[in-house]
Each structure stands twice: as structure tokens, then as C-alpha cells.
C-alpha positions in Angstrom: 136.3 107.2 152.0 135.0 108.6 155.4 136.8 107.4 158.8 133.1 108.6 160.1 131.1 106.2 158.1 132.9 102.7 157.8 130.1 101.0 157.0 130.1 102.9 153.9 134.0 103.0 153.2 136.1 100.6 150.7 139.5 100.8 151.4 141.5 99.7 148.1 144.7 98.4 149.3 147.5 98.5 146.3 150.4 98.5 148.8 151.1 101.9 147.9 148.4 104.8 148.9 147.2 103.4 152.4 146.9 106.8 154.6 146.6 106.1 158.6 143.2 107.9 158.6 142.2 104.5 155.9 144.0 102.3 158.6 142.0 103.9 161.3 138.6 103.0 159.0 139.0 99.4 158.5 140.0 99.3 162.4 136.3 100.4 163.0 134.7 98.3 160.4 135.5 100.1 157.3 135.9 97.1 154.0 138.6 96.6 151.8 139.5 94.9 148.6 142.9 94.5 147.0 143.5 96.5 143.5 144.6 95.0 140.6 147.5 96.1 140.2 148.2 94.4 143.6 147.4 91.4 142.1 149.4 91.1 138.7 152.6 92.0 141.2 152.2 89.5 143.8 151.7 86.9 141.1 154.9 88.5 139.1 156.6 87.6 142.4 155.6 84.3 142.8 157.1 83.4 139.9 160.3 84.5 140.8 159.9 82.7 144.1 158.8 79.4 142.1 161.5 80.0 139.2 164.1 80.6 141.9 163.0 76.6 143.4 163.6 75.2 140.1 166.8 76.4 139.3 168.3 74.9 142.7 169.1 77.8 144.0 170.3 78.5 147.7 167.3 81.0 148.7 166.8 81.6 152.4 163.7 81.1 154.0 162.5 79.3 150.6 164.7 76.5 151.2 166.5 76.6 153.8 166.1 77.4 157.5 165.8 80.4 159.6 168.1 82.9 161.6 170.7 80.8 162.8 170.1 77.7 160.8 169.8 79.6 158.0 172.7 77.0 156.6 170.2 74.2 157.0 169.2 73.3 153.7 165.8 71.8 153.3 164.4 69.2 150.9 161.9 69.9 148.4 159.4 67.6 150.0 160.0 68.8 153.4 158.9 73.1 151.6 155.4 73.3 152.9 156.3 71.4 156.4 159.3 74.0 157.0 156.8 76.9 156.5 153.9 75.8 158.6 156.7 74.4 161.4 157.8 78.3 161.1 154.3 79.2 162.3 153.6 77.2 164.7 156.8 77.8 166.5 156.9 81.6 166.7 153.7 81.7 167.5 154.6 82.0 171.2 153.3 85.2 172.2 151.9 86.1 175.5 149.7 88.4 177.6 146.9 90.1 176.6 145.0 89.8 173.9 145.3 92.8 171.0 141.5 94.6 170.9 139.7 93.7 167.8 139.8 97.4 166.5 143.8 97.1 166.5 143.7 93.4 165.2 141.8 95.1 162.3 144.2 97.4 162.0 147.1 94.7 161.9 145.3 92.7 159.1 145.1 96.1 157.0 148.7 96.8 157.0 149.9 93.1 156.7 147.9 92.6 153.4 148.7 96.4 152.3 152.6 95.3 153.0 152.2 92.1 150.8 150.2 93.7 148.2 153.5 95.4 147.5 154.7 92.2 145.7 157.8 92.1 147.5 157.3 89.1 149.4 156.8 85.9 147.0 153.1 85.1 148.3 150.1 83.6 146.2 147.3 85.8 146.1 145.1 83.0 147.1 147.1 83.2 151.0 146.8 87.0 150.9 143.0 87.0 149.8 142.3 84.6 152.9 143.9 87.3 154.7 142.0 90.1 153.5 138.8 87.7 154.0 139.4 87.3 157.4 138.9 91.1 157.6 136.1 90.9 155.5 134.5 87.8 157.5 135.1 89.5 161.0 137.4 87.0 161.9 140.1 88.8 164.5 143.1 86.6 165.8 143.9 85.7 169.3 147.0 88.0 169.1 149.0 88.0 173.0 150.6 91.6 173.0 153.4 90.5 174.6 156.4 88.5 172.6 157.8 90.8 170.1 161.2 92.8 170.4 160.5 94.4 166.7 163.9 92.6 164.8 162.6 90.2 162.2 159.7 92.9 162.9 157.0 91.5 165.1 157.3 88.1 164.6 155.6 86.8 167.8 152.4 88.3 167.1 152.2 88.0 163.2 152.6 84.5 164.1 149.7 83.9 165.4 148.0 85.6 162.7 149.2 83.2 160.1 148.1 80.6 162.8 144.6 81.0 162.5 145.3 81.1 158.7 146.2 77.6 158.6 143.3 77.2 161.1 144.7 76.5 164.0 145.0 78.9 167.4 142.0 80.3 168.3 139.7 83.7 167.0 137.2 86.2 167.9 134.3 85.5 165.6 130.7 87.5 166.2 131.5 88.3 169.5 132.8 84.8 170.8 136.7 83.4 171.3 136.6 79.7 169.4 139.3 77.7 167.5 140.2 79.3 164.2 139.4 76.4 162.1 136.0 76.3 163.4 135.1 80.3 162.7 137.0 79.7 159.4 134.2 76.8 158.6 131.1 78.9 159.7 132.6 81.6 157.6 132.8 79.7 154.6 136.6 80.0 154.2 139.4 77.3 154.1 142.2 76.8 155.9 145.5 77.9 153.9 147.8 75.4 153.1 150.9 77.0 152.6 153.6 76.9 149.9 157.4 77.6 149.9 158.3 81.2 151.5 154.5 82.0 152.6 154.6 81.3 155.9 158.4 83.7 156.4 156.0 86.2 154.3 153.6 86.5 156.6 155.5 86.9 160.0 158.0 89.1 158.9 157.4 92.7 159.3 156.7 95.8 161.3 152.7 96.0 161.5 151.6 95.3 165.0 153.9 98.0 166.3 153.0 100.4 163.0 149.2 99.2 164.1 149.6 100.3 167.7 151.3 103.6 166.7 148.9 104.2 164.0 146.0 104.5 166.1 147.7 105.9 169.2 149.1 108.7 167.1 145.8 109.8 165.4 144.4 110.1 168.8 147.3 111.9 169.7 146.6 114.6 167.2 143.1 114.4 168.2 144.3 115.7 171.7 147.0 118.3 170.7 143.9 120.2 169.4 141.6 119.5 172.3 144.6 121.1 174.6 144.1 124.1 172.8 140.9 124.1 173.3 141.0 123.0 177.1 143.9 125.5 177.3 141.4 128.4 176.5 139.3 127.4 178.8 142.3 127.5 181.2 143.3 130.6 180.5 140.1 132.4 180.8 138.8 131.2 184.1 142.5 132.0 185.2 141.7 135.7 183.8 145.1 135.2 181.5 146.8 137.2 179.0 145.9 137.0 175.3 149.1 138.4 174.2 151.2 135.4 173.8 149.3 134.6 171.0 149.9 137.4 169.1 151.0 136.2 165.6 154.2 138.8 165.1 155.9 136.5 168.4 155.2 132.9 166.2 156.4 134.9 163.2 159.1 135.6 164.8 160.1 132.4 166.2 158.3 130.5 162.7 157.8 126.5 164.3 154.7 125.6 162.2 153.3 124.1 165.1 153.5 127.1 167.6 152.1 129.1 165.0 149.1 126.8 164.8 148.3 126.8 168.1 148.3 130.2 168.9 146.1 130.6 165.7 143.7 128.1 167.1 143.7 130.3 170.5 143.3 133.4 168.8 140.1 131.9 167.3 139.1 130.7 169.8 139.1 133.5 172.9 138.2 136.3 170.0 135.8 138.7 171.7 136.0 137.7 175.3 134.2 139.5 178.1 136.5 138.1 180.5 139.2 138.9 178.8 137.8 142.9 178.5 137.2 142.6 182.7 140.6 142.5 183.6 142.1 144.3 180.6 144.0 147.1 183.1 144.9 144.4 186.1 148.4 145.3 186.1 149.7 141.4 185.9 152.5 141.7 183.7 153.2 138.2 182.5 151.2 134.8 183.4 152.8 131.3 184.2 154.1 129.3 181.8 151.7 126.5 181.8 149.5 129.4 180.3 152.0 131.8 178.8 154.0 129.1 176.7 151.1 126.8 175.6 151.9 127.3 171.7 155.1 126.5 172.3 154.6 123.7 174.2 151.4 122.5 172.4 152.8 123.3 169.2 155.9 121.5 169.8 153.8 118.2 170.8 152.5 119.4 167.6 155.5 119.1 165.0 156.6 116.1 167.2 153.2 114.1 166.1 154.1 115.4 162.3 157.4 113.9 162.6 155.9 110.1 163.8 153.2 110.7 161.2 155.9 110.7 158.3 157.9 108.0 159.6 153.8 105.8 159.9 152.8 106.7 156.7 156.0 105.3 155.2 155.9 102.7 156.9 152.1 101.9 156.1 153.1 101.5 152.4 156.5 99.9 152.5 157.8 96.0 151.9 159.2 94.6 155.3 160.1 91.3 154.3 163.1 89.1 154.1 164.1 88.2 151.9 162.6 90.6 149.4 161.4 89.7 145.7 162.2 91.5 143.0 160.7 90.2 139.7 161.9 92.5 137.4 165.4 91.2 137.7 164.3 88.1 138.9 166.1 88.7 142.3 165.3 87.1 145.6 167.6 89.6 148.0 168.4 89.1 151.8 168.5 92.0 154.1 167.2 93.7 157.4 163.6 95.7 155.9 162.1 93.9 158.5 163.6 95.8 161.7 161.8 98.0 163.4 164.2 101.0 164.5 162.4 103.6 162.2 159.1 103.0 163.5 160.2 101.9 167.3 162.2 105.9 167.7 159.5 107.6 166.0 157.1 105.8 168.7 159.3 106.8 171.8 159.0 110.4 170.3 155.2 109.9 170.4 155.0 108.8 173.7 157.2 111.8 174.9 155.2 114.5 173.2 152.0 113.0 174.8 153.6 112.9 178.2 154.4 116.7 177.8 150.9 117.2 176.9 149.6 115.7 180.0 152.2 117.5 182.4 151.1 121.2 181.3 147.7 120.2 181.4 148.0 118.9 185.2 150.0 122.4 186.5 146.9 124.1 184.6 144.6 121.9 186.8 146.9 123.1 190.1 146.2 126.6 189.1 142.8 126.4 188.6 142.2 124.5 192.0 145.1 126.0 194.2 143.6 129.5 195.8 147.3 131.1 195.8 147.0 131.3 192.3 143.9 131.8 191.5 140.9 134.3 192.4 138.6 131.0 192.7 137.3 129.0 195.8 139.9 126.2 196.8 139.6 123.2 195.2 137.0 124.9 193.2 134.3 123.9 195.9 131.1 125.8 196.4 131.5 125.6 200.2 135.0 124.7 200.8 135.8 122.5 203.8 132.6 120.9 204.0 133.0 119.8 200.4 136.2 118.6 198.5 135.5 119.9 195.0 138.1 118.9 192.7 140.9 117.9 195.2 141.4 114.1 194.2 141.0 114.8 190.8 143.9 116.7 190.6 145.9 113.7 192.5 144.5 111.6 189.8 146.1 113.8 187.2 149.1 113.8 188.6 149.8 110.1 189.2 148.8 109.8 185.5 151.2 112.4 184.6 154.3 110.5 187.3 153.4 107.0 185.5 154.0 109.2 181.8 157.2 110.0 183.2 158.3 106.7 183.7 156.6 104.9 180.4 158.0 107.7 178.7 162.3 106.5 179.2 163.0 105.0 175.7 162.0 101.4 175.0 164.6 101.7 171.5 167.6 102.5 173.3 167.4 99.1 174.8 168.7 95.5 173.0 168.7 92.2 174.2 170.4 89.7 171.3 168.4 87.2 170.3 168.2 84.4 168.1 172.0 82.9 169.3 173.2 86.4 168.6 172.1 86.0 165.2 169.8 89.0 165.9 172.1 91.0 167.8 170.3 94.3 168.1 167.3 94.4 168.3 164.9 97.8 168.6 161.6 96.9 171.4 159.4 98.6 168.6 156.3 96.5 169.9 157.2 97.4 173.2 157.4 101.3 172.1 154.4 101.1 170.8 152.3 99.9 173.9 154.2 102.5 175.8 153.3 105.4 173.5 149.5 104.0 173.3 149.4 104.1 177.2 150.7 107.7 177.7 148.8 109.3 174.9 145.5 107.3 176.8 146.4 108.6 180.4 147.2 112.2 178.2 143.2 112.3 177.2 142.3 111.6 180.9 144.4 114.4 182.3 142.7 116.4 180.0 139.4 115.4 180.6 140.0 116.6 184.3 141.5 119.6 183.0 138.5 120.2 181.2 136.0 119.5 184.3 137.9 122.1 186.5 137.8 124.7 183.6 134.0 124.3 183.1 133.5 124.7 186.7 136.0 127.7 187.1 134.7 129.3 184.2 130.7 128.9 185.7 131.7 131.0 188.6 132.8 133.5 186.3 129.4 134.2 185.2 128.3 135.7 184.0 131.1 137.2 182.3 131.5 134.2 179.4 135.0 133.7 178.1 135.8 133.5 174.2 133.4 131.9 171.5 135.3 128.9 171.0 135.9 128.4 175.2 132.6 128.9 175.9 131.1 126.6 172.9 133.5 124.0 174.8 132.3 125.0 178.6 128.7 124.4 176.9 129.3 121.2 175.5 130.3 119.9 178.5 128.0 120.8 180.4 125.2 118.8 178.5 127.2 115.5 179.7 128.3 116.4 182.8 126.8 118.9 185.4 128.3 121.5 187.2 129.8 120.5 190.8 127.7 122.3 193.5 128.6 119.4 196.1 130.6 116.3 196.4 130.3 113.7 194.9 132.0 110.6 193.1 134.0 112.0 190.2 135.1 108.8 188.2 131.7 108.7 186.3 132.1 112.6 185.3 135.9 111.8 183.9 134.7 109.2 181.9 132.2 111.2 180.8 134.9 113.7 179.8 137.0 111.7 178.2 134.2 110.1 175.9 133.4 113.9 175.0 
């Protein structure tokens, strides 16, 4: 399975072995098909569901209400009304749709979860599911409505909505109702059965969806800082020495030490560096100085999130929770999202840290006190700007990190007539985290663009192999400043490199 290729990628999902790279595939187009072995468990747990029925049992959610009318009990011809009534009334999301790429993405998880056999569904309902990724058929899914408890109920509501074909779709590139994109697909609506629809709402996916993707591009970027960061610290004329490998020995964080490796490779041989060998600077600023310990704490942070996601990728989130081997039908909380809503507060700090040493590289490169370069890095300052408002762009990106960045999980609002009396914003960390690691790639991108530019009048002395492979590159997409002019088109441009 290539990430690169999803047209040529299967993704088996068997609820056990789904990586995020395999999540990040089928959110841009990759196929999937459940296993086998998915399949002789969810039946396995269907009977228990169905054996459970027929013995009278008590079972909540199966037959009985929900949250705080879990006392309720229901009749067995009211089953299938009490499920799709479940459905239809927590689908009450709102805002903004989710993109298509992270619907996809949603979908994936949701069947990988069920595929677990944990959750008491037929495999017909979770093979309409994975059809509807199959089909191209993407819920209407508002962003806003979750608070992560019962997991992210809002949202997954509205999923199982267009299930049952109602709510509306995106289908080959038009919003319609669900029912009619399910007809020109060739699918039927679901009807569903006793504990189906509490199966498919409960759960953690659209915030471990959200994360998912947010964090790969994350780690995408804690590479590309090293890389911008050489470029930095060249046209700054900056020491090499902090990356010498006895100080990360020394100090052994396995993301430090990875950094500086990555800066070691790539400044190796610089002319720059050989121009300014005797200058007599003693030490450089920390934005330079301490990037593998900055970076390479962003670094083990991202690790950290990526445990938590992975786990979470493969795990059962429902409630209650099947287990057919002793015939059990157990009540619990698998479905709150703490784990995933802390690891997702982490993410959006380390991103936000990644952004504000980026943005006091940019001051340095574009501030004449601290640099040997024209201010702004203008060809003919005062009659041009140069790079000025590009650097207040940075840092209002960098002041709205700050303030995305306070926790979203250290906050609770009981819901549910106190039934669900903490509660952990997981969705809502999630959105947060996405935004700051988006604004960190921006900040970046500028970072890069004033590097490129510092670094061209330099020549030509060129900085380190890796630096100047990166300088180069950049300069095929965007070219070099020699007067004003509108800079949004070459930060996009940036940020697409």
C-alpha cells in the first residue's frame, strides 16, 4: 500500500492493523475491503446481541433507552423505531461541513472500529458503510456539535443518517439528499436492527479523523523546519556547532538527536559556513542555536500523539461492548474521548512552538540589527518593502497559535441531565490542533521565502547541499524578490511546495 498512489492502494480493514499513513490513503481515494476475519467476528457478535433479546434480558441501548432514560425499557416491536429515533435525533450538528478528504477518513476508522466485533452490528450495515466509501458517497457532516463523551455523537449521527437515506451527501461533486445518491449508486437504504443505530454513533473517529491527518502533516513540517532552519542559519552566517552529535549524546532526547542529524546532513560542506569560519561570534540566538532542541522536542511530542492515534485507530469505542466469547454485553465509558482529546491539545502545542521559532528566524533574517542583509531583505530599501508584511503575517499566525493553543480538554460542560458529567471537547481539540499545525506550514512557507532570498544575496557563496537543494527548489515556483510586489500568491506557492 502506497499513501502516493491511492488509486492503486487496498486498504484491508480487520479492526486491528489500520496504520494512520492507511487512514491518510483512503482519505485521498485509496479502496478498502473488510477481511474475513472481520466478518466471522461481527457476526459472532451479533449473535450475542440477538441471543441477549431472546433471553429477556435488560441490555442498554438494545432495549432500552439512552443516557438518562436508560431505565426506559422498550418493546420489542418499538427495537428498530428506537434505533432510527436515536439517529435522527443526535444528528443535530452544526457549522461547516467536514471536507470530503476527512469525511473519508471518518468512514475508514468507523468501519475499522466495528470490524473489531465489539459492537453487535450486521455486516450487511457495516458493508453499506464501507460502500459508501467505495461509491464516493461523503456525508453532510456540520463540524460543530460534538463535546467527545459518548465520543462524537453529533457528527457520527449524521453519518448513520445518510445510511438510512436521509440528510443529505456529496456525490460526484454535487450536495443532494442521501437517499437519492444512494439510488444512483446502486445501494439501499439500511434499515436498522436492535443496537445498530447506538453502534454506529458511538465512538471517537471524527476527532481521531481530524488528529490523524493534522498530525501526519505535522510530522511532515517538523522535517521541513529542519530544513527551512538550514536555510536560516546559513543566510544568518550561523554556527554549525550546535549540532555536533557528542552535545545530543549528551543530552540523549531521540528527537533532538534527529534533528541535529538531519542539520548535519544537510549544511555538510558549506562555503558559507568556511567564509566566516574565524568571525569571532561566540554563540548565535537561540531561534538558531536551540533548533534541535526545540524541533526535536516538537519532534517526540508528535511521537507521543502518534501512539495515542494509532491506538486509537484500532480500538472498540462502543457502549455497550459485545463480547461473544462469554456471551457478554458490558456497559462502560470506551467511548470518551479524553485519550485522544489530551494527546490532540499536545499536538496543537508542539505545532504552535514550531511556528513561533520559525517567525523570530523570519525577524532575524529581515531585521538589519541582526543581520548583515538589507532591511526587510529589499533590493533597494525604502523605495521597496521586501518582506516587511510578510513577517506581520507570520506573526499574527503565530499570536492566533497562542491562543488556539490553551487546552480545549481541561474544559467540561455536563451534559445529558448530568448523566454525562465530564465531558473531554476532543472534537473541539481536534479542530484546534488542525488549525495551528495549518497556520504552522504558512509561517514556514514565509520563513522559507525570506531564506531563499537571504541566501541569493549571499551568492555566490552557496550554503550546504541539502539548504541549497531547498533554496533551488524554490526558486523554480517562486522567483526571487528584486521589487515589490503582492506576496500572497508567492506564500501559497510556498506552502504547496
Amino acid at each position: 500500500m502506497s499513501a502516493r498512489s491511492p488509486a492503486r492502494s487496498r486498504i484491508l480493514l480487520d479492526g486491528q492493523s489500520l496504520t494512520l499513513e492507511a487512514v491518510e490513503a483512503v482519505a485521498d481515494g485509496a479502496e478498502v475491503a473488510l477481511a474475513a476475519s472481520a466478518r466471522r467476528r461481527v457476526a459472532a457478535a451479533r449473535r450475542t446481541v440477538l441471543d441477549a433479546l431472546r433471553s429477556g434480558r435488560r441490555v442498554y441501548g438494545v432495549n432500552t433507552g439512552f443516557g438518562q432514560l436508560a431505565q426506559v425499557r422498550i418493546e420489542p416491536q418499538d427495537l428498530a423505531a428506537l434505533q432510527e429515533n436515536l439517529v435522527r435525533s443526535h444528528a443535530a450538528g452544526v457549522g461547516a461541513p467536514l471536507p470530503e478528504r476527512t469525511v473519508r477518513a471518518v468512514l475508514a476508522l468507523r468501519a475499522n472500529c466495528l470490524a473489531r466485533g465489539h459492537s453487535g452490528i450486521r455486516i450487511e450495515t457495516l458493508e453499506l458503510l464501507v460502500e459508501l466509501l467505495r461509491r464516493g458517497i461523503h456525508p453532510f457532516v456540520p463540524r460543530q456539535g460534538s463535546v467527545g463523551a459518548s465520543g462524537d455523537l453529533a457528527p457520527l449521527a449524521h453519518i448513520a443518517l445518510a445510511m438510512i437515506g436521509e440528510g443529505e451527501v456529496f456525490y460526484r461533486g454535487r450536495r443532494m439528499a442521501a437517499r437519492r445518491a444512494l439510488r444512483r449508486a446502486g445501494l439501499a437504504p439500511a434499515r436498522l436492527g436492535p443496537k445498530e443505530g447506538l453502534a454506529l454513533v458511538n465512538g471517537t473517529q471524527v476527532m481521531t479523523a481530524v488528529g490523524a491527518l493534522a498530525l501526519l502533516r505535522a510530522e511532515r513540517l517538523a522535517t521541513l523546519a529542519d530544513v527551512v532552519g538550514a536555510m536560516s542559519l546559513e543566510a544568518l552566517k550561523g554556527s554549525h556547532r550546535p549540532f555536533d552529535p557528542r552535545l545530543h549524546e549528551a543530552r540523549p532526547h531521540p528527537g533532538a538527536a534527529a534533528s541535529a542529524a538531519n542539520f548535519r546532513k544537510l549544511l555538510r560542506g558549506s562555503a558559507i559556513e568556511r567564509s566566516h569560519k574565524d568571525c569571532g561570534r561566540v554563540q548565535d540566538a537561540y531561534s538558531l542555536r536551540c533548533m534541535p532542541q526545540v524541533h526535536g522536542a516538537v519532534r517526540d511530542a508528535l511521537s507521543h500523539v502518534r501512539r495515542v492515534l494509532e491506538i486509537e485507530a484500532n480500538a472498540s469505542t462502543d457502549n455497550p461492548m459485545v463480547f461473544p466469547a462469554g456471551g457478554d454485553i458490558v456497559a462502560g465509558g470506551s467511548f470518551h474521548g479524553q485519550p485522544v482529546a489530551l494527546a490532540l491539545d499536545y499536538l496543537a502545542s508542539a505545532a504552535s512552538v514550531l511556528a513561533s521559532i520559525s517567525e523570530r528566524r523570519i525577524e532575524r533574517l529581515l531585521n538589519p540589527a541582526l543581520s548583515d542583509l538589507p532591511a526587510f531583505l529589499a533590493r533597494e530599501p525604502g523605495l521597496h518593502s521586501g518582506f516587511m508584511l510578510a513577517q506581520v503575517t507570520a506573526a499574527a499566525l503565530v499570536a492566533e497559535n497562542k491562543v488556539l493553543s490553551h487546552p480545549a480538554s481541561v474544559d467540561s460542560i455536563p451534559t445529558s441531565a448530568a448523566k454525562e458529567d465530564h465531558v473531554p471537547m476532543g472534537m473541539l481539540a481536534a479542530s484546534k490542533a488542525e488549525q495551528v499545525v495549518e497556520h504552522a506550514a504558512t509561517v514556514l512557507a514565509i520563513e522559507a521565502l525570506a531564506a531563499a532570498q537571504a541566501l541569493d544575496f549571499l551568492l555566490p557563496l552557496r550554503a550546504g547541499p541539502g539548504a541549497e537543494a531547498a533554496r533551488r527548489a524554490l526558486r523554480r515556483v517562486v522567483p526571487r524578490l528584486d521589487w515589490d510586489r503582492p506576496l500572497a500568491p508567492d506564500i501559497e506557492a510556498a506552502r504547496r511546495l
